[in-house]
FIZAFI-838318 format. One record per residue: z, x, y of N, C-alpha, C in turn; residue in one letter. Coordinates in steps of 0.02 Angstrom, whole numbers, always signed. Each point is the difference from the previous one (the first is absolute). Last residue first. Example, Ala and Ser with C-alpha at 12.3 -4.5 7.8 and 13.67 -1.06 7.14 Angstrom:
<rs>
[[+354 +642 -112] [+3 +42 +59] [+37 -39 +55] 'S']
[[-4 +15 -286] [+0 -45 +59] [+0 +45 +60] 'A']
</rs>
This chain:
<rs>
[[+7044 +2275 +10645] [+70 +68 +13] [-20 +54 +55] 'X']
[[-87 -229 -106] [-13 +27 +56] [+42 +63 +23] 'X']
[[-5 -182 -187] [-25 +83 -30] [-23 +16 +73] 'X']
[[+134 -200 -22] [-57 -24 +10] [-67 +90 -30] 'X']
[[+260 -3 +14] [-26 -56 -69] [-80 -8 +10] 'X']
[[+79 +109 +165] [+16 +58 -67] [-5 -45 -47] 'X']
[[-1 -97 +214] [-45 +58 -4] [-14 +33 -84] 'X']
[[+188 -155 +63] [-47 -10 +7] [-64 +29 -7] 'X']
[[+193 +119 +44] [+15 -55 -101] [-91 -40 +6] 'X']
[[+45 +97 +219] [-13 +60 -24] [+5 -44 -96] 'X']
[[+60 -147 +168] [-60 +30 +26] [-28 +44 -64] 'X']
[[+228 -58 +15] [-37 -32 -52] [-86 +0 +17] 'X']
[[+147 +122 +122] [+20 +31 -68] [-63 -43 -53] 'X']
[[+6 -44 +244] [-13 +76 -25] [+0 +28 -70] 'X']
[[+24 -264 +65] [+45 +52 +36] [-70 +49 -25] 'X']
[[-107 -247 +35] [+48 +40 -51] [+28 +71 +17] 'X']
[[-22 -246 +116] [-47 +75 -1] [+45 +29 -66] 'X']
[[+56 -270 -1] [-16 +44 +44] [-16 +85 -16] 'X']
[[+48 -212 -95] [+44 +50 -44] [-12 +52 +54] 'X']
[[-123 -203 -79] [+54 -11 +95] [+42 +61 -11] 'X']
[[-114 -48 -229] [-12 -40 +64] [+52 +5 +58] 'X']
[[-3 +192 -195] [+21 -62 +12] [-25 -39 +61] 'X']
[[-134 +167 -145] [+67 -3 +39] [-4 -51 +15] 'X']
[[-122 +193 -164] [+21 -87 -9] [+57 -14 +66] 'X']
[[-214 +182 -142] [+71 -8 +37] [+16 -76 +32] 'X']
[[-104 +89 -238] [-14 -20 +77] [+71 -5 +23] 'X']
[[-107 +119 -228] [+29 -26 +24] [-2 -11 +77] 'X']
[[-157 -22 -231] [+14 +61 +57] [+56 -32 +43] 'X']
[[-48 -19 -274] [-4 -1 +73] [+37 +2 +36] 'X']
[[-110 +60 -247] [+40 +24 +57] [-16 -56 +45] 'X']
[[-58 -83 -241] [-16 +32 +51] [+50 +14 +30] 'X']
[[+62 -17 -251] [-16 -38 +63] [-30 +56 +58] 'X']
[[-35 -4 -276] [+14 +29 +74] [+1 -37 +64] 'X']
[[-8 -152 -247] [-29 +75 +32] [+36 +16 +79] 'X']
[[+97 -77 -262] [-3 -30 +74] [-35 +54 +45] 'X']
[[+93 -17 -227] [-72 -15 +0] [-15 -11 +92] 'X']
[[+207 +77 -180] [-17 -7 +45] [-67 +3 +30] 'X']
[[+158 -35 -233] [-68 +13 +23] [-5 -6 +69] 'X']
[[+251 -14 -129] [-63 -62 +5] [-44 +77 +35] 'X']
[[+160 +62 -140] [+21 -79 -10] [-68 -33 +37] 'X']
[[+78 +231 +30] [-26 -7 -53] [-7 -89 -19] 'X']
[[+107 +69 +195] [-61 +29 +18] [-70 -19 -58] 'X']
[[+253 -35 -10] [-24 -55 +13] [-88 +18 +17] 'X']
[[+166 +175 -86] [-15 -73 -48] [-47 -53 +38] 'X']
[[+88 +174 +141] [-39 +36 -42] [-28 -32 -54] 'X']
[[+177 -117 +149] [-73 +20 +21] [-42 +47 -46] 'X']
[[+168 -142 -124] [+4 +50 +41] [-51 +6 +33] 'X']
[[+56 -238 -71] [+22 +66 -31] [-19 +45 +54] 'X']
[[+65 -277 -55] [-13 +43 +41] [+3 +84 -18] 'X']
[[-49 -222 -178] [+64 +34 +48] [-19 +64 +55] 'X']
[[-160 -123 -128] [+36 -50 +0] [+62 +15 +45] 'X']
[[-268 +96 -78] [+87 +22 +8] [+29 -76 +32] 'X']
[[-239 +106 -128] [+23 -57 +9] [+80 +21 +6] 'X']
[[-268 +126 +57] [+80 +7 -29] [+29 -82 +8] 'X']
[[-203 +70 +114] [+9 +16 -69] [+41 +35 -56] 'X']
[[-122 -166 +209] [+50 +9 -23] [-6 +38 -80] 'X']
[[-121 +23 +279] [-22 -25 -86] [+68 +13 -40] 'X']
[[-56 -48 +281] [+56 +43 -43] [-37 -34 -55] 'X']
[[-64 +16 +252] [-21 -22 -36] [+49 +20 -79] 'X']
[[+24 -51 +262] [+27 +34 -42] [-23 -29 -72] 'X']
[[-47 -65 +269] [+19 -13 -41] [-18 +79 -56] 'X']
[[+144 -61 +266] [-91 +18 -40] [+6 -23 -64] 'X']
[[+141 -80 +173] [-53 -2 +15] [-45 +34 -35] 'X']
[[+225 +34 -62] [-5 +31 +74] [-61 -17 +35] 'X']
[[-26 -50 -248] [+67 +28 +36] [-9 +28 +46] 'X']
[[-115 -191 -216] [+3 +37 +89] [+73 +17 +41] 'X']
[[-142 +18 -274] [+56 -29 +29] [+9 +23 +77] 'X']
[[-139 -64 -250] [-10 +33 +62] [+50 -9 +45] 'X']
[[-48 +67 -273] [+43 -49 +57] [-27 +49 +48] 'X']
[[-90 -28 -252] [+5 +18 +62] [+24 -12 +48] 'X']
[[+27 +37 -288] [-12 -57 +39] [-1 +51 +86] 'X']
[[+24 +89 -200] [-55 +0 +14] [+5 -38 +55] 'X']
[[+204 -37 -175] [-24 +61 +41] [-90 +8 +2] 'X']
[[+159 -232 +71] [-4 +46 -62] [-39 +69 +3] 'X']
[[+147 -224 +138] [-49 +12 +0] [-13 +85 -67] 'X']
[[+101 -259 +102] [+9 +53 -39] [-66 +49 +9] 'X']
[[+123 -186 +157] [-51 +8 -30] [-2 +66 -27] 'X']
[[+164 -91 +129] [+33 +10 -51] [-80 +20 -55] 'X']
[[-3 -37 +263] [+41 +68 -32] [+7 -9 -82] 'X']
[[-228 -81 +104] [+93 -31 -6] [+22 +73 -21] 'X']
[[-269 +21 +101] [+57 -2 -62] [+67 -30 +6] 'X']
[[-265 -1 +84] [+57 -3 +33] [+38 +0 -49] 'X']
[[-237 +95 -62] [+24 -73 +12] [+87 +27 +27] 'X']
[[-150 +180 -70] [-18 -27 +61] [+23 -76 +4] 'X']
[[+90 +142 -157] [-64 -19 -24] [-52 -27 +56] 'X']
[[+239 +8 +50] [-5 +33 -59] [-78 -31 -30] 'X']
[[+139 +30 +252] [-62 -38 -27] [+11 +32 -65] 'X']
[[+151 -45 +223] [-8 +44 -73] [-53 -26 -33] 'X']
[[+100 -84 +226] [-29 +85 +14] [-12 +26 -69] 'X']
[[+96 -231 +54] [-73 +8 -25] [-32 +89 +9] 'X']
[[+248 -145 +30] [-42 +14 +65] [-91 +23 -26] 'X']
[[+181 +10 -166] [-22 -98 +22] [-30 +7 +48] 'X']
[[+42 +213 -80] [-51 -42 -54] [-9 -84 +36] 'X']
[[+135 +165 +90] [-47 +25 +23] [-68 -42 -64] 'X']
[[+242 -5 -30] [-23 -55 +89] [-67 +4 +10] 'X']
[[+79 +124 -207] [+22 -92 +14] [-41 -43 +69] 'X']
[[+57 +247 +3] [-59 -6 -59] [-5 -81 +7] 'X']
[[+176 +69 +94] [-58 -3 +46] [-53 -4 -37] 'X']
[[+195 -19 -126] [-25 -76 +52] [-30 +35 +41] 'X']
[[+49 +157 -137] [-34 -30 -18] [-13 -64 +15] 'X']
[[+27 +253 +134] [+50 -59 -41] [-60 -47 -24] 'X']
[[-92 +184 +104] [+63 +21 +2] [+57 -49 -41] 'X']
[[-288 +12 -39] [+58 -44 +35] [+64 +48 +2] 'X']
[[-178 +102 -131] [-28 -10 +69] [+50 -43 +49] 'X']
[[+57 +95 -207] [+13 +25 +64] [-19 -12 +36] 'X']
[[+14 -50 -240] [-52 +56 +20] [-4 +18 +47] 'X']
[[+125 -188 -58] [+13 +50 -48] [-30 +77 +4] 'X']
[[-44 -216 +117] [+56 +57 +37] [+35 +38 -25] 'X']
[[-202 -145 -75] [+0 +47 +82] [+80 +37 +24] 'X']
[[+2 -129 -220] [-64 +62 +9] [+18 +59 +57] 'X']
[[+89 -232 +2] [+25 +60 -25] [-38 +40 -19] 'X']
[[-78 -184 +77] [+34 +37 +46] [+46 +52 -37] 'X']
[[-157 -112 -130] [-22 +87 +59] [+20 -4 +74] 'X']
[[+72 -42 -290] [-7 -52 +60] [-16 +52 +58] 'X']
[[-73 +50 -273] [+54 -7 +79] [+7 -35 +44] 'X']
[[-109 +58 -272] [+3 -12 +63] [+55 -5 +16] 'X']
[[-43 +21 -198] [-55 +66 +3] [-8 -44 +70] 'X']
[[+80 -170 -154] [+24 +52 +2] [-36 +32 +33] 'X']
[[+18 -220 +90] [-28 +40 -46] [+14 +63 +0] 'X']
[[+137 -206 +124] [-48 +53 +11] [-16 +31 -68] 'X']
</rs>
C-alpha cells in the first residue's frame, strides 16, 4: 500500500461505522461498500477525499474520508475522520401487522391499533 493510505476495512471500523473489523471485512465481500461508486475489497486502500458508499440496515451512508486512522479511536475522533454526506431519511409510517390466523384482536390491542393508526 502507498503511503497516505488505508485499507477500508479498517477505515470502516476505525471510524465506527462496523463494530469489529471482520464485519467491515464481510461487509466488503458481500458488495454493500462502494469507494468511488465501484465495489471495493476489504484490503482496497483508500485515501483522504475519497467517497465511500456503504449499505447499513438497507440504507446507504454516504461518508467523505478525511482523516487517515488505522487504529480504532474515540467517538469524538471518529466524527472528525470521515464527512457525513448522507441525506435525510424519509419518516415512515408505521402499520399494524398481525399474524395470519391470530384471530380478533383483544381490547387492548384494538386500542395499540388505533393509536399507531392516529385514531385516538
Amino acid at each position: 500500500m502507498s503511503e497516505g493510505s488505508v485499507r477500508v476495512d479498517a477505515w470502516l471500523w476505525a471510524v465506527r461505522v462496523y463494530k469489529t473489523r471482520s464485519a467491515a471485512t464481510t461487509a466488503c465481500r458481500a458488495g454493500h461498500v462502494r469507494v468511488g461508486g465501484d465495489k471495493a475489497k476489504a484490503s482496497q486502500p483508500v485515501r483522504i477525499g475519497d467517497e465511500l458508499r456503504v449499505r447499513i440496515s438497507g440504507f446507504d451512508r454516504i461518508l467523505v474520508v478525511r482523516q487517515l486512522l488505522t487504529k480504532r479511536v474515540g467517538a469524538p475522533l471518529a466524527v472528525l475522520a470521515a464527512e457525513d454526506r448522507t441525506p435525510a431519511r424519509q419518516p415512515v409510517a408505521l402499520t399494524a401487522v398481525r399474524d395470519r390466523g391470530a384471530g380478533r384482536p383483544t381490547k387492548r390491542e384494538r386500542r395499540e391499533i388505533d393509536h399507531l393508526r392516529g385514531r385516538d
